[in-house]
N, CA, C, O and CB atoms as a CASP TS submission, in Angstrom:
PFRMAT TS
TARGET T0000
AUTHOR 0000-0000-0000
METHOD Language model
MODEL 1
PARENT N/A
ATOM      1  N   UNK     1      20.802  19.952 -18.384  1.00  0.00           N
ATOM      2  CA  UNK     1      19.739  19.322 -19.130  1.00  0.00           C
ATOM      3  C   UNK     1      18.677  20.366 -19.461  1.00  0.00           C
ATOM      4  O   UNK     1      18.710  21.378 -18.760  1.00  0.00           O
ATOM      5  CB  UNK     1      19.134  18.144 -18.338  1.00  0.00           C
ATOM      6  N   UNK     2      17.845  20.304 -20.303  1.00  0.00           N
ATOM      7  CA  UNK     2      17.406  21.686 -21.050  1.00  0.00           C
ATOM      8  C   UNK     2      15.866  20.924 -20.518  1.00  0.00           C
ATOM      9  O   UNK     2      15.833  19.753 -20.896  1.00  0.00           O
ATOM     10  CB  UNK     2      17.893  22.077 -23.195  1.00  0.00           C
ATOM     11  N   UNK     3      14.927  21.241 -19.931  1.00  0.00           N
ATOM     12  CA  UNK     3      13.485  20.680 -19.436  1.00  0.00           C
ATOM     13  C   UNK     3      12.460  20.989 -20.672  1.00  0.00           C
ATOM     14  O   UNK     3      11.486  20.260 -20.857  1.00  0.00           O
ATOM     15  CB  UNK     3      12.906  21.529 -17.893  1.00  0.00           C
ATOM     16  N   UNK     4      12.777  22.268 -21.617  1.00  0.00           N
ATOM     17  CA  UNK     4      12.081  22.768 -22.742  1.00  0.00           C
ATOM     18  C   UNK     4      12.101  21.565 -23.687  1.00  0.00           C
ATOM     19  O   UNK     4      11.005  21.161 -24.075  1.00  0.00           O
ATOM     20  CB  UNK     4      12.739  24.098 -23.353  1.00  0.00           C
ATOM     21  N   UNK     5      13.061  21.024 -24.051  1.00  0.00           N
ATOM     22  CA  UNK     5      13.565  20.223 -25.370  1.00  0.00           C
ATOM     23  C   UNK     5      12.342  18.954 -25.438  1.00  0.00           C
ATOM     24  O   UNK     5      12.186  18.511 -26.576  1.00  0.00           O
ATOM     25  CB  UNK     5      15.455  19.495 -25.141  1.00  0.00           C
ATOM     26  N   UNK     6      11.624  18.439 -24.552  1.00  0.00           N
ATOM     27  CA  UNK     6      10.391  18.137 -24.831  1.00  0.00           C
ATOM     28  C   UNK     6       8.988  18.471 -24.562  1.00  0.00           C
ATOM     29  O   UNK     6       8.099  17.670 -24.272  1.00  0.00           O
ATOM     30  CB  UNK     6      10.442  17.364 -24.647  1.00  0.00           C
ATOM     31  N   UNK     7       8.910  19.463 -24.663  1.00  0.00           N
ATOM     32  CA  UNK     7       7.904  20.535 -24.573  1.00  0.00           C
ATOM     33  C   UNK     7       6.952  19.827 -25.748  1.00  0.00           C
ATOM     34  O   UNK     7       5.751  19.628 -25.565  1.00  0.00           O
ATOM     35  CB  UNK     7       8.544  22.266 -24.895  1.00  0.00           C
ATOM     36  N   UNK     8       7.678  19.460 -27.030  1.00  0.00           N
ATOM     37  CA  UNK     8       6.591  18.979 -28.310  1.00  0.00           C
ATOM     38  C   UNK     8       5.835  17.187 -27.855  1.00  0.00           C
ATOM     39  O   UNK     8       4.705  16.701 -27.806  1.00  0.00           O
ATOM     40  CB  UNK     8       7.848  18.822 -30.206  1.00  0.00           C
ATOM     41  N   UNK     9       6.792  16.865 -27.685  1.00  0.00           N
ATOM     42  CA  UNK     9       6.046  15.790 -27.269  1.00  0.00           C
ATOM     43  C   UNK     9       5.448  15.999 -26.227  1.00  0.00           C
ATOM     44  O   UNK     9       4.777  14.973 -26.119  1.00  0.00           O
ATOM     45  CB  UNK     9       6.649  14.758 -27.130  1.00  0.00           C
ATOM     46  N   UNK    10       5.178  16.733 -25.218  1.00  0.00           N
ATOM     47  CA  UNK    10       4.406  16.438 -24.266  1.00  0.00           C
ATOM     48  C   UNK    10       2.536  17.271 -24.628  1.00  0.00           C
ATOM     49  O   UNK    10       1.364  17.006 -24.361  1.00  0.00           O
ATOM     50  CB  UNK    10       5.378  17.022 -22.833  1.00  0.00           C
ATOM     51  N   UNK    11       3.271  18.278 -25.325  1.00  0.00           N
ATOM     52  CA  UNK    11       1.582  18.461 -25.849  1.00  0.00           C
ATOM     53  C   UNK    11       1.149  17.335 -27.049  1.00  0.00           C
ATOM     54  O   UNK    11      -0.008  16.917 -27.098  1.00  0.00           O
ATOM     55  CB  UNK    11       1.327  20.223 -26.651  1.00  0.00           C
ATOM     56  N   UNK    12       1.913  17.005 -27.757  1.00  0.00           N
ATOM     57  CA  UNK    12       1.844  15.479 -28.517  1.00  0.00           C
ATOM     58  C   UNK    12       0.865  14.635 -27.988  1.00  0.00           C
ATOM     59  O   UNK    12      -0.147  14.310 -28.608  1.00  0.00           O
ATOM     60  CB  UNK    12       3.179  14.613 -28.400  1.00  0.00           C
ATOM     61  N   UNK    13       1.218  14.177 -26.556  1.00  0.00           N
ATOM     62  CA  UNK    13       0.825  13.181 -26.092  1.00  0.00           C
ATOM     63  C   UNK    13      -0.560  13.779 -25.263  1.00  0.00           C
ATOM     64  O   UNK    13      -1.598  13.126 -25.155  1.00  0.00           O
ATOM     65  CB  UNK    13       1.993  12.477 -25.335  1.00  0.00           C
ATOM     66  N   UNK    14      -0.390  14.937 -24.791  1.00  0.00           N
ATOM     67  CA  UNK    14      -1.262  15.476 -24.202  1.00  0.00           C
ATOM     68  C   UNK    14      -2.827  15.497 -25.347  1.00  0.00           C
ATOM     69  O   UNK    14      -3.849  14.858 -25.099  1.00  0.00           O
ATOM     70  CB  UNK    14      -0.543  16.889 -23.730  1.00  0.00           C
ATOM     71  N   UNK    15      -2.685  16.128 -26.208  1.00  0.00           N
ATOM     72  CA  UNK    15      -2.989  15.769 -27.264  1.00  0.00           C
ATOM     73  C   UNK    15      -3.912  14.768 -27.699  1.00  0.00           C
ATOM     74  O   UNK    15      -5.098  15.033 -27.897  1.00  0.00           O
ATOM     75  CB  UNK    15      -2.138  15.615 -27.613  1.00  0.00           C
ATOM     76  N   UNK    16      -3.353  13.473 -27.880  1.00  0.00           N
ATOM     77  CA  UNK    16      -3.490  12.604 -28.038  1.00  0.00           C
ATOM     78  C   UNK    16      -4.516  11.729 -27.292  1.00  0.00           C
ATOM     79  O   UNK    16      -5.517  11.160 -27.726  1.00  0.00           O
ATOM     80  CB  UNK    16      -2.555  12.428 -28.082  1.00  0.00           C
ATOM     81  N   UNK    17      -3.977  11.779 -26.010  1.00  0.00           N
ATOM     82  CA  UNK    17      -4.687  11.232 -24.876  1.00  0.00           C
ATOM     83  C   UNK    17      -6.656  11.866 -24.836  1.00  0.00           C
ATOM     84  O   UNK    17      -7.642  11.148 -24.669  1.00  0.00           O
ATOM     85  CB  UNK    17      -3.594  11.865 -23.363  1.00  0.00           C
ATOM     86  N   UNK    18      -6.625  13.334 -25.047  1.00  0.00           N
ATOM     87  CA  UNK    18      -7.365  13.793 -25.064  1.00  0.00           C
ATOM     88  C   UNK    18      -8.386  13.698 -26.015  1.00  0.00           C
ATOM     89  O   UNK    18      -9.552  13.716 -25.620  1.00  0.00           O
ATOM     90  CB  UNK    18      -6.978  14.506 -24.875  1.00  0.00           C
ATOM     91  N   UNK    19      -8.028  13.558 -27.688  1.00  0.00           N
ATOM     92  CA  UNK    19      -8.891  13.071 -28.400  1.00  0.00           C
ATOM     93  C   UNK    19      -8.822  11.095 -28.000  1.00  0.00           C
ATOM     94  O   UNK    19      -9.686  10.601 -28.723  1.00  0.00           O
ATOM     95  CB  UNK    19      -8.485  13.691 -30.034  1.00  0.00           C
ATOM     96  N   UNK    20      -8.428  10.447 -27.522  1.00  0.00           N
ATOM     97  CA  UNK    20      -8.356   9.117 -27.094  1.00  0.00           C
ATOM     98  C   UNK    20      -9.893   8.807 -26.104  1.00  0.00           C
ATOM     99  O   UNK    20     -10.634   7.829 -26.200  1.00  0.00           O
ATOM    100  CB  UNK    20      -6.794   8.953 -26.181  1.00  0.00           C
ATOM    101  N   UNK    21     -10.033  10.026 -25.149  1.00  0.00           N
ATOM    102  CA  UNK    21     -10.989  10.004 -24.029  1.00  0.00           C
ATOM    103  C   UNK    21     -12.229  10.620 -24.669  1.00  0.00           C
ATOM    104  O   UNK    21     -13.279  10.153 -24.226  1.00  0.00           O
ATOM    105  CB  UNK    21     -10.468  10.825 -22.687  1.00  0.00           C
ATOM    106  N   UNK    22     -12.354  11.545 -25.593  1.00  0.00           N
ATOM    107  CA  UNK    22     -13.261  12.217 -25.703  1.00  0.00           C
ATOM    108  C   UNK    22     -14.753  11.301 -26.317  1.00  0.00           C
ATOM    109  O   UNK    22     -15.942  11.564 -26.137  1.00  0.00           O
ATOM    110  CB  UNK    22     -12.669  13.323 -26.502  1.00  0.00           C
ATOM    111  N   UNK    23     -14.288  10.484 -26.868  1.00  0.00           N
ATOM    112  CA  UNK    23     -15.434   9.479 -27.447  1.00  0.00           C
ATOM    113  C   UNK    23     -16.142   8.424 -26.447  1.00  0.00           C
ATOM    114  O   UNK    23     -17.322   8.073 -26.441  1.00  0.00           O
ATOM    115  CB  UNK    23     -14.760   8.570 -28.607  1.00  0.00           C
ATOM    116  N   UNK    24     -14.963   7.973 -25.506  1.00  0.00           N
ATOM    117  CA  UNK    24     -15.467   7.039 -24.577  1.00  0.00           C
ATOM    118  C   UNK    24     -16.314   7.803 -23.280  1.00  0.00           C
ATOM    119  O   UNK    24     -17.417   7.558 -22.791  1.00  0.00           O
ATOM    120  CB  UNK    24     -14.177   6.172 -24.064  1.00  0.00           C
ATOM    121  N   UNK    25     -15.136   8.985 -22.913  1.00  0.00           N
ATOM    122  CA  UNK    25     -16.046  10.375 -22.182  1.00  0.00           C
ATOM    123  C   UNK    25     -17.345  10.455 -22.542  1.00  0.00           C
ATOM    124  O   UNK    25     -18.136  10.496 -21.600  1.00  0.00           O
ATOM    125  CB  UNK    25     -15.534  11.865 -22.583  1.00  0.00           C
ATOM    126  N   UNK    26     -18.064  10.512 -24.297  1.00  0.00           N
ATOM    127  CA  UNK    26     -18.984  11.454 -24.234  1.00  0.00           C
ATOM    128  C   UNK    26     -20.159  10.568 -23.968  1.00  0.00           C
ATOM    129  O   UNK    26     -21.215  11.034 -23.539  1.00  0.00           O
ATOM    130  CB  UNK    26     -19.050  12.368 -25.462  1.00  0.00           C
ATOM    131  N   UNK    27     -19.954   9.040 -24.268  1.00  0.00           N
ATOM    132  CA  UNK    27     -20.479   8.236 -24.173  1.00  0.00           C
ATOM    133  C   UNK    27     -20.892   7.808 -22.834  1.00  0.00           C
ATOM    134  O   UNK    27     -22.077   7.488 -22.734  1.00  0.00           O
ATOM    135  CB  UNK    27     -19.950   7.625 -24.781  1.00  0.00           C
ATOM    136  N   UNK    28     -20.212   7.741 -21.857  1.00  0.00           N
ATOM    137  CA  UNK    28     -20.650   7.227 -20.702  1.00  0.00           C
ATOM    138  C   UNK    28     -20.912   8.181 -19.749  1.00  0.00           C
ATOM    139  O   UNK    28     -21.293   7.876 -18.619  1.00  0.00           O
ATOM    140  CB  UNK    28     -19.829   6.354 -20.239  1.00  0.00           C
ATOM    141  N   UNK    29     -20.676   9.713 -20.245  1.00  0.00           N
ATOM    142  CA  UNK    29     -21.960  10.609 -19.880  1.00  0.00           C
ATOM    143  C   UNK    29     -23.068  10.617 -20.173  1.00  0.00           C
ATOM    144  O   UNK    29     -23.923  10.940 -19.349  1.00  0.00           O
ATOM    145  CB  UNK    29     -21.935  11.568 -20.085  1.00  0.00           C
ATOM    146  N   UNK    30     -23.395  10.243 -21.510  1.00  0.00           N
ATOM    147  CA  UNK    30     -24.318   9.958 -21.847  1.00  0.00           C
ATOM    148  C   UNK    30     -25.494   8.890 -21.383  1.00  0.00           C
ATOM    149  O   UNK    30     -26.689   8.974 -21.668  1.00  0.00           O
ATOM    150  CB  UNK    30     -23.920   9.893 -22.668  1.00  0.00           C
ATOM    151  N   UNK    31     -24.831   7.837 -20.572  1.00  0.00           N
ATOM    152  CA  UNK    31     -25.439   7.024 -20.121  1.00  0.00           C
ATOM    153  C   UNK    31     -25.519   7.124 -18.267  1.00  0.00           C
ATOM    154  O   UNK    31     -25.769   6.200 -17.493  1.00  0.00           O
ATOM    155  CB  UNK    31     -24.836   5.871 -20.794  1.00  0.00           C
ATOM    156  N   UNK    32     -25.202   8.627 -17.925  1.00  0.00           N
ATOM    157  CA  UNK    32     -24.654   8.464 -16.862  1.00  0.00           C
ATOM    158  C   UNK    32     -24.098   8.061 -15.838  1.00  0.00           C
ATOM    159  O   UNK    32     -24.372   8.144 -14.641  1.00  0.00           O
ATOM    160  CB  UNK    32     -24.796   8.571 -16.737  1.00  0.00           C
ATOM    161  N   UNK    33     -23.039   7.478 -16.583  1.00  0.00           N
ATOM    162  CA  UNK    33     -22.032   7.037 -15.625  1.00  0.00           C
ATOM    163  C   UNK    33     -20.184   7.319 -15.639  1.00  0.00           C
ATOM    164  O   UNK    33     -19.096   6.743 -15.615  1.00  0.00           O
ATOM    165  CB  UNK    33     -22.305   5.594 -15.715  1.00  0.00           C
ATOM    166  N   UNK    34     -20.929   8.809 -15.704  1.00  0.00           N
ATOM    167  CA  UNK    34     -19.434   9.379 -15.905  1.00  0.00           C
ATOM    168  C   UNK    34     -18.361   9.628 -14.812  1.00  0.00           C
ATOM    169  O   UNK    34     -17.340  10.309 -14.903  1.00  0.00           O
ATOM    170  CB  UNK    34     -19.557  10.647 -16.471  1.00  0.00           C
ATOM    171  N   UNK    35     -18.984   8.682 -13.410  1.00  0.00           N
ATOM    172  CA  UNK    35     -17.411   8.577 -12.251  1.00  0.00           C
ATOM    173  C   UNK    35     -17.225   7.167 -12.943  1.00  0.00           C
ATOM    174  O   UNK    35     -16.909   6.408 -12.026  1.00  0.00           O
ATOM    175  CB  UNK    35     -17.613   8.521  -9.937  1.00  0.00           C
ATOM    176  N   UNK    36     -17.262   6.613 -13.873  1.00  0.00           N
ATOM    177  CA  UNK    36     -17.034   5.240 -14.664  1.00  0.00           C
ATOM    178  C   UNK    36     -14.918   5.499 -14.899  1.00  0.00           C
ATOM    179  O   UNK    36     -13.906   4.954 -14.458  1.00  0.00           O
ATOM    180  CB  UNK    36     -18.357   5.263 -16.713  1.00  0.00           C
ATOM    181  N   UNK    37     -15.264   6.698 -15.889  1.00  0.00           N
ATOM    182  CA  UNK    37     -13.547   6.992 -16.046  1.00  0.00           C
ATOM    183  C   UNK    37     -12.739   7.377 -14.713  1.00  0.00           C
ATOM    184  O   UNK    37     -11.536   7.116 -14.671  1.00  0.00           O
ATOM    185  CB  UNK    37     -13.273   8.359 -17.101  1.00  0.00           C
ATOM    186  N   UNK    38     -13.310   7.930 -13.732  1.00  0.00           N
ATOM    187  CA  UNK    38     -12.087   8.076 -13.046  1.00  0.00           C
ATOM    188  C   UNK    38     -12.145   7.096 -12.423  1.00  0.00           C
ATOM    189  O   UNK    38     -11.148   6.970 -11.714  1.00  0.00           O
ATOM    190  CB  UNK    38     -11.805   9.156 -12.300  1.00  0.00           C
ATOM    191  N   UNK    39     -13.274   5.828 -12.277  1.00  0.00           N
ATOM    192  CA  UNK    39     -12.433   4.374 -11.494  1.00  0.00           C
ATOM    193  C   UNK    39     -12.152   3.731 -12.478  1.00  0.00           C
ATOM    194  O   UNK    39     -11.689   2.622 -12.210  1.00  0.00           O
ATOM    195  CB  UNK    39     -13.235   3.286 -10.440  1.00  0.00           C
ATOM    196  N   UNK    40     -12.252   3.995 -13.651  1.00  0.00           N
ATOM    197  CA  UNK    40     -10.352   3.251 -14.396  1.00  0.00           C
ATOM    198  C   UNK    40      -9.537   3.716 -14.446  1.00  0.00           C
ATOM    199  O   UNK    40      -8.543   2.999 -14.561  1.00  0.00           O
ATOM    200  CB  UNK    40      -9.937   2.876 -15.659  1.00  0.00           C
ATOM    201  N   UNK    41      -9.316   5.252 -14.400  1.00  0.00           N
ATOM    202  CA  UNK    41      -7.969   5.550 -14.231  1.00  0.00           C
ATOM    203  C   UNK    41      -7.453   5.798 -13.219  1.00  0.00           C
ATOM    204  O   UNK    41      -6.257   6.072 -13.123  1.00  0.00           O
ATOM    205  CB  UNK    41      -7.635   6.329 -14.786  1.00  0.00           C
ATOM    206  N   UNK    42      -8.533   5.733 -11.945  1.00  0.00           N
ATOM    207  CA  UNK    42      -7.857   5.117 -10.885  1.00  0.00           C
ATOM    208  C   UNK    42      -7.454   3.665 -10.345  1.00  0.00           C
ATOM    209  O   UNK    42      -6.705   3.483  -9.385  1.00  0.00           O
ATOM    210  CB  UNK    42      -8.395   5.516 -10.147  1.00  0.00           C
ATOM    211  N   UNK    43      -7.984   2.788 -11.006  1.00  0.00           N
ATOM    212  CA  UNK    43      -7.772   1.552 -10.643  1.00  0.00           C
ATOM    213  C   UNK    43      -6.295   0.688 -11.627  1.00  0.00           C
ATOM    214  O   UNK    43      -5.852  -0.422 -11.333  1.00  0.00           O
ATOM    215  CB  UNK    43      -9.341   0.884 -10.861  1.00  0.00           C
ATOM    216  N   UNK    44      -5.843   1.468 -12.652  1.00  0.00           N
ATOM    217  CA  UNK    44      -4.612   1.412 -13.698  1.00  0.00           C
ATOM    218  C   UNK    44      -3.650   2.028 -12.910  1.00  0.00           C
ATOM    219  O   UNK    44      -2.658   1.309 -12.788  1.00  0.00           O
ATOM    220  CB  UNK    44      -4.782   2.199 -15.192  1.00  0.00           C
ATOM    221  N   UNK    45      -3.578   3.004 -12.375  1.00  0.00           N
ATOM    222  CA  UNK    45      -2.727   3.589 -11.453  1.00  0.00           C
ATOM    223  C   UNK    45      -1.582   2.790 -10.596  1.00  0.00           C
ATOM    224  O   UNK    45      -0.355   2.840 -10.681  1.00  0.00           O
ATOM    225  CB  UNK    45      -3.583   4.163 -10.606  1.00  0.00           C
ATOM    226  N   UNK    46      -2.173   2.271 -10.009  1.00  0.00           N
ATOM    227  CA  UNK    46      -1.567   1.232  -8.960  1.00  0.00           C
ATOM    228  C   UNK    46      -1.032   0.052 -10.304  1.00  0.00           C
ATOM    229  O   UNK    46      -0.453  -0.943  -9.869  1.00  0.00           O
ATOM    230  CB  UNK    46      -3.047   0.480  -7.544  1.00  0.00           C
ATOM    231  N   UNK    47      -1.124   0.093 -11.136  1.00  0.00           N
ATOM    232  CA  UNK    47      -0.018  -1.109 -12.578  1.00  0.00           C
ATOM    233  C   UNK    47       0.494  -0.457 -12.460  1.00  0.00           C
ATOM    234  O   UNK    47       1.165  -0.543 -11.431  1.00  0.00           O
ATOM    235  CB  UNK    47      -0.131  -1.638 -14.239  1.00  0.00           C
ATOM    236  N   UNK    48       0.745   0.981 -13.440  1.00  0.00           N
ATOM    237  CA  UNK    48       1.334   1.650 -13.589  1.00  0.00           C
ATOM    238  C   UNK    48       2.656   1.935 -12.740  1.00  0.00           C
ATOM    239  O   UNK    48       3.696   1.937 -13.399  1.00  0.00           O
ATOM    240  CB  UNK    48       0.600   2.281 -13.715  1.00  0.00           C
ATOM    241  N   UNK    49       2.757   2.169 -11.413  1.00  0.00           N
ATOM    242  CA  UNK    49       3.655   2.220 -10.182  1.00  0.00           C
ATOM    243  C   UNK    49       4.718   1.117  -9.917  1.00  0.00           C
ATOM    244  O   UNK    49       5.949   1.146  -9.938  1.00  0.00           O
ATOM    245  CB  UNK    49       2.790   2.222  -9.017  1.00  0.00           C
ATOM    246  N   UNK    50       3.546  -0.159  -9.583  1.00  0.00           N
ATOM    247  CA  UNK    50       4.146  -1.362  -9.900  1.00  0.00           C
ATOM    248  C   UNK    50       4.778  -1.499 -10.890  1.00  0.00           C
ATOM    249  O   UNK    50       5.904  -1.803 -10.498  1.00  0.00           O
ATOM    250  CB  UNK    50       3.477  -2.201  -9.940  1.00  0.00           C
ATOM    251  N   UNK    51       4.770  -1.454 -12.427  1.00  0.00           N
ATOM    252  CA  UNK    51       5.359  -1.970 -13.259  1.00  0.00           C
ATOM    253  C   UNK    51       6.492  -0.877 -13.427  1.00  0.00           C
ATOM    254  O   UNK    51       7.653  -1.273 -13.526  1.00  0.00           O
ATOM    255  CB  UNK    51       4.501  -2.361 -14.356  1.00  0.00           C
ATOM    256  N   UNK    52       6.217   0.477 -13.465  1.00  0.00           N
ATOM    257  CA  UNK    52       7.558   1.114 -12.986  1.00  0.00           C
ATOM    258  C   UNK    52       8.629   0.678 -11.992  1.00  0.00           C
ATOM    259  O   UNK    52       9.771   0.589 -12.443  1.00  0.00           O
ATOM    260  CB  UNK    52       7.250   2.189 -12.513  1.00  0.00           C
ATOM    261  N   UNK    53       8.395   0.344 -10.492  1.00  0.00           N
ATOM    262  CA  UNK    53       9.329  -0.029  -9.778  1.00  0.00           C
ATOM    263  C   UNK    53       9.791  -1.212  -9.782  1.00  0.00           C
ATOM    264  O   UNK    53      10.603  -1.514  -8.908  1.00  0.00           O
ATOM    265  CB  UNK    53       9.117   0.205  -8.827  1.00  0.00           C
ATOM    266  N   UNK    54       9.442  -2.056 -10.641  1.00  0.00           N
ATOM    267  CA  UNK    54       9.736  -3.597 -11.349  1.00  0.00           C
ATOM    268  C   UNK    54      10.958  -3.061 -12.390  1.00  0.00           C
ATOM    269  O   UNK    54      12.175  -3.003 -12.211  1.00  0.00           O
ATOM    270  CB  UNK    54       8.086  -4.438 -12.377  1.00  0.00           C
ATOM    271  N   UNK    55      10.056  -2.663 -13.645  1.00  0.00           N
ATOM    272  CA  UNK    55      11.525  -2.530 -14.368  1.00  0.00           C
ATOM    273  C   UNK    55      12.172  -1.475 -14.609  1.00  0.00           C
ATOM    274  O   UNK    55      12.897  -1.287 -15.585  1.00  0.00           O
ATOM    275  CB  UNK    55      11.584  -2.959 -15.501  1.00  0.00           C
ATOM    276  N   UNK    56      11.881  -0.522 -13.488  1.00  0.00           N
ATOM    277  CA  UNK    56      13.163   0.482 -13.251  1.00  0.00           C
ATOM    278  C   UNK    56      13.086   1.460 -14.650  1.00  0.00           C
ATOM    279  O   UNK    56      14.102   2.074 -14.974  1.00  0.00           O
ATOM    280  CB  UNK    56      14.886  -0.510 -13.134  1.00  0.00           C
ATOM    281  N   UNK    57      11.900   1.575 -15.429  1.00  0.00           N
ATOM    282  CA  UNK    57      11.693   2.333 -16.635  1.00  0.00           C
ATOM    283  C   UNK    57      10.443   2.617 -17.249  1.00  0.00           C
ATOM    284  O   UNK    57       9.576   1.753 -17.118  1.00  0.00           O
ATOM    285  CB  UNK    57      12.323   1.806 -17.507  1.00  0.00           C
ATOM    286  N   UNK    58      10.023   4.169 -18.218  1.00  0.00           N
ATOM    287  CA  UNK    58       8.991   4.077 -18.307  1.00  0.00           C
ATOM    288  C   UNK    58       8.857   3.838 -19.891  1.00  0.00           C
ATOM    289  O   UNK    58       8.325   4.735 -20.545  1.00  0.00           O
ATOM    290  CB  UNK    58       8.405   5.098 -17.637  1.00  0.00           C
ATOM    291  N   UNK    59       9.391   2.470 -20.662  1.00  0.00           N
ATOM    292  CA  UNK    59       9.054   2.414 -21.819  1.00  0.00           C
ATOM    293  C   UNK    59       7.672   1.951 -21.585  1.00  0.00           C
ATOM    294  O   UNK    59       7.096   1.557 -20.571  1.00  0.00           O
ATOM    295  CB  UNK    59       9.930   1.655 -22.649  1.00  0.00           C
ATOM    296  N   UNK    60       7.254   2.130 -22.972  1.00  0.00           N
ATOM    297  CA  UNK    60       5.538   1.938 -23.491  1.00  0.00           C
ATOM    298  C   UNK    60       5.173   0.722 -22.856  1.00  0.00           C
ATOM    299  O   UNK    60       4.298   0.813 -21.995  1.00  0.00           O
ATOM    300  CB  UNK    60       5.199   1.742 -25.305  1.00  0.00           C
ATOM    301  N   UNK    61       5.848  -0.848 -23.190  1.00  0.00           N
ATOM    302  CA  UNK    61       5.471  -1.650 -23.046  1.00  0.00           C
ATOM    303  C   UNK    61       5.796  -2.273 -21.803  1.00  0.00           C
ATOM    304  O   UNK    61       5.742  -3.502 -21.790  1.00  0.00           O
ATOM    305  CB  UNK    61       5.609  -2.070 -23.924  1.00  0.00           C
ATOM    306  N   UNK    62       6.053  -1.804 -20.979  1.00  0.00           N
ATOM    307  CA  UNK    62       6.357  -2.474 -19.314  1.00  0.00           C
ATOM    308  C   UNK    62       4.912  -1.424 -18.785  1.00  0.00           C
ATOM    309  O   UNK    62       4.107  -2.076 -18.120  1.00  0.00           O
ATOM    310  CB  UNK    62       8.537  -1.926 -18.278  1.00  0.00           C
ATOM    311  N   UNK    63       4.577  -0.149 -18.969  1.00  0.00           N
ATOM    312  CA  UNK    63       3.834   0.446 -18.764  1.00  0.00           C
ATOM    313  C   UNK    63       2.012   0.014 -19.322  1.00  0.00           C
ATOM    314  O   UNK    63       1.119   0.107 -18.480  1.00  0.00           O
ATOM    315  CB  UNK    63       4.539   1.477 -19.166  1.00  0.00           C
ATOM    316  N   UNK    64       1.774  -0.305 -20.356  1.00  0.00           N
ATOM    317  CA  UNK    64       1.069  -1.078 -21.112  1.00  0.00           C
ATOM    318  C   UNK    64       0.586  -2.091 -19.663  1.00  0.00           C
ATOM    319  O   UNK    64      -0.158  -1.927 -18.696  1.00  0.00           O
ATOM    320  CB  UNK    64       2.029  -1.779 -22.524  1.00  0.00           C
ATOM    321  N   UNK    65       1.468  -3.163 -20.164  1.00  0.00           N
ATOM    322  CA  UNK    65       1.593  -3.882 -18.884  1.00  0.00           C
ATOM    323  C   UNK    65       0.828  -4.131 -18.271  1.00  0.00           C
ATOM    324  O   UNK    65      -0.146  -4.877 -18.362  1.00  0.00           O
ATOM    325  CB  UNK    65       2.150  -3.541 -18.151  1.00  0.00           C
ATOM    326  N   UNK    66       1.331  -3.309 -17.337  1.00  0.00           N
ATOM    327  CA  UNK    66       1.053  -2.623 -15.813  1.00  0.00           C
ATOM    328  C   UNK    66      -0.066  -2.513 -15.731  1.00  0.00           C
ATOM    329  O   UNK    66      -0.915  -3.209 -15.174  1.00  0.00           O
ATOM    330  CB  UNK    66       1.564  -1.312 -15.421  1.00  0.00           C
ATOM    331  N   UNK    67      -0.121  -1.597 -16.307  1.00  0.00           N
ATOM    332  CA  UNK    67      -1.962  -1.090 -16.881  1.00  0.00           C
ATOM    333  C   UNK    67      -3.025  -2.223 -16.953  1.00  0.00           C
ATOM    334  O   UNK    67      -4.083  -2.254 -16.324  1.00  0.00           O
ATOM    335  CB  UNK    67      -2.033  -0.467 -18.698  1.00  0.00           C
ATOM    336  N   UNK    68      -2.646  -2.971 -17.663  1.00  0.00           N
ATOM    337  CA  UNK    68      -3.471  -3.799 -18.452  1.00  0.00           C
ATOM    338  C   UNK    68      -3.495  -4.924 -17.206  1.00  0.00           C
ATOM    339  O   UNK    68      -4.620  -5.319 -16.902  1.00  0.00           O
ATOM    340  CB  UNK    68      -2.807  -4.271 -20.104  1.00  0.00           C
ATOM    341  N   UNK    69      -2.585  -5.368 -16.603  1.00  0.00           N
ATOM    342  CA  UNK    69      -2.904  -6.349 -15.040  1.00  0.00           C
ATOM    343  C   UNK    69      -3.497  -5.790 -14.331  1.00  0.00           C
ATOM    344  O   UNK    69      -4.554  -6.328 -14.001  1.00  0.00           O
ATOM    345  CB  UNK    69      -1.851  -6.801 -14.092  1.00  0.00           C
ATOM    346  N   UNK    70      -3.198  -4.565 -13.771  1.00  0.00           N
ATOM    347  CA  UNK    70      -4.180  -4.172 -12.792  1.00  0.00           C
ATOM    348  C   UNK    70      -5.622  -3.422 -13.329  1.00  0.00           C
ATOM    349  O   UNK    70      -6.538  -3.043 -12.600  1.00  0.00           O
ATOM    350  CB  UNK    70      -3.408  -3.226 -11.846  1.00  0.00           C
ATOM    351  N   UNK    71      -5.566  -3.343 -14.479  1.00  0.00           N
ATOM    352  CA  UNK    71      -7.067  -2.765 -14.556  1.00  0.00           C
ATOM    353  C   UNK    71      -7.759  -3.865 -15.249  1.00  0.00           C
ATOM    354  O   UNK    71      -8.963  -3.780 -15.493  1.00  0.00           O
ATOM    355  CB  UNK    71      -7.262  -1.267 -15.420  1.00  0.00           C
TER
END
């Protein structure tokens, strides 16, 4: 199996994610309360796990999910 062959999508998503945070980031520094993001993306975490070891996969929408119950 070749580990390179998605190398594009992962800065893709990397990417992505990053202009995704940067607006909500700059904002709730702004208001100081910027340990705000890491207790949602720590508190999505624990879906995330769960809804992985439920359906045994990481498509979008079992992941979504996950996310979205526990946070």
């Amino acid at each position: 199996m070749d580990w390179t062959a998605n190398d594009f999508h992962i800065i893709l998503v990397g990417g992505l994610c990053a202009m995704a945070c940067a607006l909500p980031g700059t904002f709730l520094l702004l208001r100081r309360m910027s340990m705000m993001g890491d207790a949602i993306s720590h508190a999505v975490l624990p879906g995330l796990a769960i809804a992985f070891l439920i359906s045994g996969s990481r498509t979008n929408i079992w992941m979504f999910l996950g996310a979205a119950l526990a946070g």
